[in-house]
DSSP file (Angstrom, degrees, kcal/mol; ACC not computed):
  #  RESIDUE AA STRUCTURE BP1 BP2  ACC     N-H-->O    O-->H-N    N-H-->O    O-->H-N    TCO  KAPPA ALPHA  PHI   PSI    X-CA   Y-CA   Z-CA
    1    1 A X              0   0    0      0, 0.0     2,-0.5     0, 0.0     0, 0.0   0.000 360.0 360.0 360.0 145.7   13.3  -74.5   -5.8
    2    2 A X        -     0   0    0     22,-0.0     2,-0.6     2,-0.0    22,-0.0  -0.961 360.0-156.5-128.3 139.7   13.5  -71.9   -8.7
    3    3 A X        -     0   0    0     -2,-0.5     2,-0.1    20,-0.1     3,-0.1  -0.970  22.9-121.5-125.6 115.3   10.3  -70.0   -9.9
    4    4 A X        -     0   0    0     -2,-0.6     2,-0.5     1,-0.1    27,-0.1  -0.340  35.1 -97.9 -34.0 115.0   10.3  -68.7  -13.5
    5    5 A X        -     0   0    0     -2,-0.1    -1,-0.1    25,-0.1    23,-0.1  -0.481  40.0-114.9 -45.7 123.8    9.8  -65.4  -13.8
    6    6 A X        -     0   0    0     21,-0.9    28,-0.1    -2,-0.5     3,-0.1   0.038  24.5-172.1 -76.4-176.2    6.4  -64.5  -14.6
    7    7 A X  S    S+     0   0    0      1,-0.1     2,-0.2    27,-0.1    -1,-0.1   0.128  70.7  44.4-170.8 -38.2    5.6  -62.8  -18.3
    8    8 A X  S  > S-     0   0    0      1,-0.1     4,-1.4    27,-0.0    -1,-0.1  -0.875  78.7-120.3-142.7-177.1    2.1  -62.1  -17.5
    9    9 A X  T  4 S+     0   0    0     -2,-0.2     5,-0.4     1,-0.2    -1,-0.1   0.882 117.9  56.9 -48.4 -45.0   -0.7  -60.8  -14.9
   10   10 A X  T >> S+     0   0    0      1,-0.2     4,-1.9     3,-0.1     3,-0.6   0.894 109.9  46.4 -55.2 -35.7   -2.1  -64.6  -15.2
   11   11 A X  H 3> S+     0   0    0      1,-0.3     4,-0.9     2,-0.2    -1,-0.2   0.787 105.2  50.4 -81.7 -42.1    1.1  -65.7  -14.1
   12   12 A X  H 3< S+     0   0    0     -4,-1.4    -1,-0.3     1,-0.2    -2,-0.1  -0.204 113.2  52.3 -90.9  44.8    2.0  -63.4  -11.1
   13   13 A X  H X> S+     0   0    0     -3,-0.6     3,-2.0     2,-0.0     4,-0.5   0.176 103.4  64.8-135.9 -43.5   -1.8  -64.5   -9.6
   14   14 A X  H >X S+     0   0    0     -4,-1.9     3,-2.6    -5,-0.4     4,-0.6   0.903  88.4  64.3 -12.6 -65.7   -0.5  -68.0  -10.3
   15   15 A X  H 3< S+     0   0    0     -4,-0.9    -1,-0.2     1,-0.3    -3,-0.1   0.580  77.4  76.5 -45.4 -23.5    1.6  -67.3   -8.0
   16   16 A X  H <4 S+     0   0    0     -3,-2.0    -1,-0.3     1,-0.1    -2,-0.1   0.709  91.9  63.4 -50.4 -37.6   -1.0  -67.0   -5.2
   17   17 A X  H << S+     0   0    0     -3,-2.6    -2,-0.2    -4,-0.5    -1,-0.1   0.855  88.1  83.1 -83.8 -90.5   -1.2  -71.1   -5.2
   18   18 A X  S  < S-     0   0    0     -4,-0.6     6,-0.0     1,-0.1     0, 0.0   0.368  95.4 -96.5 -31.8 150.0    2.1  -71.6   -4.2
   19   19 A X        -     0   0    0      1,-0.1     2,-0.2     0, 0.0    -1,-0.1  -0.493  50.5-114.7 -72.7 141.4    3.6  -71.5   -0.5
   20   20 A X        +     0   0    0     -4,-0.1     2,-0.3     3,-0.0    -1,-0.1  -0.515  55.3 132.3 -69.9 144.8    5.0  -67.9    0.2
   21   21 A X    >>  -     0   0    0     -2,-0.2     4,-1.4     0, 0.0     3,-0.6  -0.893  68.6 -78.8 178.7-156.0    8.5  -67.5    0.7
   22   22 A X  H 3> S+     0   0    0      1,-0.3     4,-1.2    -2,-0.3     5,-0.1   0.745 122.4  53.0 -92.2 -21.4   11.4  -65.3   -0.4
   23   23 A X  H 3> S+     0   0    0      2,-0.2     4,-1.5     1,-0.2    -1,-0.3   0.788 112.7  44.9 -92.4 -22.5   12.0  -67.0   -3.8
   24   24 A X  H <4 S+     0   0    0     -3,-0.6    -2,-0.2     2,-0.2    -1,-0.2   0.591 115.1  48.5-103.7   0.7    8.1  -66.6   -5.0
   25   25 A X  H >X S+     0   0    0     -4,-1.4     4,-2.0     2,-0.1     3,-1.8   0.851 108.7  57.4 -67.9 -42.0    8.1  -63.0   -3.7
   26   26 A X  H >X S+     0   0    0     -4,-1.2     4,-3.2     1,-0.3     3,-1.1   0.967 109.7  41.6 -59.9 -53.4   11.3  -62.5   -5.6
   27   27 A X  H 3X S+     0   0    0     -4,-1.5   -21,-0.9     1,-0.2     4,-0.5   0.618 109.2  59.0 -82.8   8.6    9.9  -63.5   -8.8
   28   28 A X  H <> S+     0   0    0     -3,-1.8     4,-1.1     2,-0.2    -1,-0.2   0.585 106.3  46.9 -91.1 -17.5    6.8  -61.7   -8.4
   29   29 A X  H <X S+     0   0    0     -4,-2.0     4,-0.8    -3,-1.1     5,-0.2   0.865 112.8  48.4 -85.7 -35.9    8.3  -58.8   -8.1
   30   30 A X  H >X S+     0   0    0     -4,-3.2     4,-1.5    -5,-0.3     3,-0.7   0.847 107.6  56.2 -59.1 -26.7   10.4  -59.5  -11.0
   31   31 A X  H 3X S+     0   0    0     -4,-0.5     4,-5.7    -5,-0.3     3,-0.2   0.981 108.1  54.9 -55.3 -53.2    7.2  -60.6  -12.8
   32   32 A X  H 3X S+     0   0    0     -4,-1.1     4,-0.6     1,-0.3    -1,-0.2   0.393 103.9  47.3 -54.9 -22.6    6.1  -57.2  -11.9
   33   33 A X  H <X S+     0   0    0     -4,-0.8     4,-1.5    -3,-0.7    -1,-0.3   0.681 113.2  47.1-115.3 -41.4    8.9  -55.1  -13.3
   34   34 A X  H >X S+     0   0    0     -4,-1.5     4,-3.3    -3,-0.2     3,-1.1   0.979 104.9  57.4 -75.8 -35.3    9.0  -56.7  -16.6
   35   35 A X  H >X S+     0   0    0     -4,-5.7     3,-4.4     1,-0.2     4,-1.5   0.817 117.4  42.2 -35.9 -90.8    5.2  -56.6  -17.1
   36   36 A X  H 3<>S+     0   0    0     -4,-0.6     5,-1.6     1,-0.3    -1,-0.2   0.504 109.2  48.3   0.4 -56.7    5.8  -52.8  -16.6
   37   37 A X  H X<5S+     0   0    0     -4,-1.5     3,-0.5    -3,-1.1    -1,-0.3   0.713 112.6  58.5 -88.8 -32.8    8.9  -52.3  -18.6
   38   38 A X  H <<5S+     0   0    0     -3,-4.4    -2,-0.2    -4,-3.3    -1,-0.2   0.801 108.1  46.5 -74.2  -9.4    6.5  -54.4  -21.3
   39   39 A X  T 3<5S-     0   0    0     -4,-1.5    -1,-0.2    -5,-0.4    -2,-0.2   0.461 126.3-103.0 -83.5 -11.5    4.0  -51.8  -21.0
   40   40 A X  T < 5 +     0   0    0     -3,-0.5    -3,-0.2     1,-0.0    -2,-0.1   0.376  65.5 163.1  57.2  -0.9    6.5  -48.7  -21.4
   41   41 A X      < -     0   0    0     -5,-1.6     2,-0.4    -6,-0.1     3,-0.1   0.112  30.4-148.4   5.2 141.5    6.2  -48.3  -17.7
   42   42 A X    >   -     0   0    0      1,-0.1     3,-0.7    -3,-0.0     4,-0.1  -0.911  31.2-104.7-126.3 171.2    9.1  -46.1  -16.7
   43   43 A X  T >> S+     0   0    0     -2,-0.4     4,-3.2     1,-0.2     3,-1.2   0.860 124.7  54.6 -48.7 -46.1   10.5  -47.0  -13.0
   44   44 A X  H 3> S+     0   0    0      1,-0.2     4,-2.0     2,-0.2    -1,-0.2   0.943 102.9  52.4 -47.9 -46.1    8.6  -43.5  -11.8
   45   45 A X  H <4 S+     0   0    0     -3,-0.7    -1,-0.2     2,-0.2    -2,-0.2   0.666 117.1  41.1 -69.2 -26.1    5.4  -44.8  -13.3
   46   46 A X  H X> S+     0   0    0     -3,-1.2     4,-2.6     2,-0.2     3,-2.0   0.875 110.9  54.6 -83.6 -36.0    6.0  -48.4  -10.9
   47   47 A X  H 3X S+     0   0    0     -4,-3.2     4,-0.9     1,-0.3     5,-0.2   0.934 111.4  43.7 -60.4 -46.6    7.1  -46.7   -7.9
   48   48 A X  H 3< S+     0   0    0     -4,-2.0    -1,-0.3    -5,-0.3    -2,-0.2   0.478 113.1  48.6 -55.8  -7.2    3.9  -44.5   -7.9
   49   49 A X  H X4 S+     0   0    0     -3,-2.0     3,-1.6     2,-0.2    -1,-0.2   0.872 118.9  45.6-118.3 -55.1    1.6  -47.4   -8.6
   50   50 A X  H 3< S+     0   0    0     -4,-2.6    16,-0.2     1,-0.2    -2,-0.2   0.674 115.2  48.4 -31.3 -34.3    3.9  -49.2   -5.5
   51   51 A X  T 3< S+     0   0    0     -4,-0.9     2,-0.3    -5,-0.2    -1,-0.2   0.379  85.1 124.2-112.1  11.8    3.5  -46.3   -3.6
   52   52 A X  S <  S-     0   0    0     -3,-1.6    -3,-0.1    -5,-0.2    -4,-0.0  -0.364  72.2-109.5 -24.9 101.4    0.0  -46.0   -4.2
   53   53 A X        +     0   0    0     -2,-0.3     2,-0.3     2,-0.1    -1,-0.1  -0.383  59.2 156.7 -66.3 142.8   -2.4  -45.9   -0.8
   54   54 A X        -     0   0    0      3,-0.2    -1,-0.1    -3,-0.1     8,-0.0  -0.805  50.0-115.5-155.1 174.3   -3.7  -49.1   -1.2
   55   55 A X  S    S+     0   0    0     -2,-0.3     3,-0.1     3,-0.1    -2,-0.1   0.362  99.7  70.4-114.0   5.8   -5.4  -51.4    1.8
   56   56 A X  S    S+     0   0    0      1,-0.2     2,-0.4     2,-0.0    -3,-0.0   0.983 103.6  20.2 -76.4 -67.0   -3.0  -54.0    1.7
   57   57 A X  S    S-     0   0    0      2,-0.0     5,-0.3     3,-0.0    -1,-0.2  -0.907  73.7-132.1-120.6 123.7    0.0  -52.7    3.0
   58   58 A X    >>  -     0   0    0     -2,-0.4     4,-0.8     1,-0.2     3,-0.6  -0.081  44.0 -82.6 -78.2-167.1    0.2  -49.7    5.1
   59   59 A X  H 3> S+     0   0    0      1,-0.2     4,-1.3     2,-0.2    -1,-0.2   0.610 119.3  56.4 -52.9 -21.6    3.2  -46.6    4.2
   60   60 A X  H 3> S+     0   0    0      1,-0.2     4,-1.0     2,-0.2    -1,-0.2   0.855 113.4  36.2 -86.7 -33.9    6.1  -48.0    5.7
   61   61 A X  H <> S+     0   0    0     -3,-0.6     4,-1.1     2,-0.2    -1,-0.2   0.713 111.2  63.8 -90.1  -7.0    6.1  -51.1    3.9
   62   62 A X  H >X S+     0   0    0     -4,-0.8     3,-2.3    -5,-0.3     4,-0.9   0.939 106.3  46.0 -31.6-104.1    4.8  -49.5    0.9
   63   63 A X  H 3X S+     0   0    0     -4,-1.3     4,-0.6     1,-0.3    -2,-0.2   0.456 107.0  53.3 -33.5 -20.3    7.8  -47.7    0.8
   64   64 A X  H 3X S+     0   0    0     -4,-1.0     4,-1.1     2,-0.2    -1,-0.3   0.665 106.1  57.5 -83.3 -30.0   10.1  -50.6    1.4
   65   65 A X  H <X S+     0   0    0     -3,-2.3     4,-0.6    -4,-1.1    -2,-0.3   0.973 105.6  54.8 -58.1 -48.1    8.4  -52.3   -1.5
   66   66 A X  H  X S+     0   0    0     -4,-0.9     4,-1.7   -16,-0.2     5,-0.2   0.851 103.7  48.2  -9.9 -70.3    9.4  -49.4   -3.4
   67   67 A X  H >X S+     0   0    0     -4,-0.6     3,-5.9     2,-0.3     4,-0.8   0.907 112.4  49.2 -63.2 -99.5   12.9  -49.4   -2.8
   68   68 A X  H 3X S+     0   0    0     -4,-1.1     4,-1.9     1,-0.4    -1,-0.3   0.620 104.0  56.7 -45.4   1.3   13.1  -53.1   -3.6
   69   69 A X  H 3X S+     0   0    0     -2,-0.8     4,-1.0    -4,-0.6    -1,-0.4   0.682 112.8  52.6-104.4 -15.0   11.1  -52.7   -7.2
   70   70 A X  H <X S+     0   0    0     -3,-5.9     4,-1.8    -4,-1.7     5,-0.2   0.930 105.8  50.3 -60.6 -48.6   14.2  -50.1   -7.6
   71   71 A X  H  X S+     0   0    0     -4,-0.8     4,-2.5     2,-0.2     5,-0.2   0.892 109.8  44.7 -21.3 -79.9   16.2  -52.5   -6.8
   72   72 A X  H  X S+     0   0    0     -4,-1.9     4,-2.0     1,-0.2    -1,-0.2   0.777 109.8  59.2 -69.9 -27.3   14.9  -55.2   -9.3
   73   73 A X  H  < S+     0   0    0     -4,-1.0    -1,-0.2     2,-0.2    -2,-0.2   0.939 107.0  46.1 -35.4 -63.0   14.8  -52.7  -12.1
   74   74 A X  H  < S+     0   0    0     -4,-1.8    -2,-0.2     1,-0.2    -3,-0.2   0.751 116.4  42.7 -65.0 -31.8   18.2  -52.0  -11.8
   75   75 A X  H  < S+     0   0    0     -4,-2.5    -1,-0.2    -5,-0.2    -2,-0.2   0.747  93.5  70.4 -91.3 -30.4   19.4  -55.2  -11.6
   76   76 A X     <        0   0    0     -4,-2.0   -46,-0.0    -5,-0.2     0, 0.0  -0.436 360.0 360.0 -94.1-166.5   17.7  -57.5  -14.1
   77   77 A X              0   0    0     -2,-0.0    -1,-0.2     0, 0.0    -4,-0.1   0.528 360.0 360.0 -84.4 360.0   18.3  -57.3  -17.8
């Protein structure tokens, strides 16, 4: 199955309806990096927001979300 990268906030909450797996993380993170980079984000400004103390996810997986939103930065267009 291939899931569109999302465009907007509305879009990546969409996503929330759908069964989890590795292809609707992927494009939620991708949603997530162009919103940004459609903001003037820079990658410093995501990683902090990623590396954020939050209640969701505790520092170590923080920090591997990190790394992969570096990741998807560098790689898509």
């Amino acid at each position: 199955m291939h899931y569109p990268i999302p465009i907007s906030p509305q879009e990546i909450v969409a996503l929330q309806k759908k069964t989890v797996n590795e292809e609707v993380v992927a494009s939620a993170i991708a949603g997530v990096v162009r919103i940004a980079r459609s903001k003037g984000q820079s990658l410093e400004d995501l990683t902090a927001e990623v590396l954020a103390d939050d209640r969701v996810l505790d520092p170590q997986s923080r920090l591997r979300l990190s790394h992969i939103v570096v990741q998807a930065w560098k790689t898509l267009p």
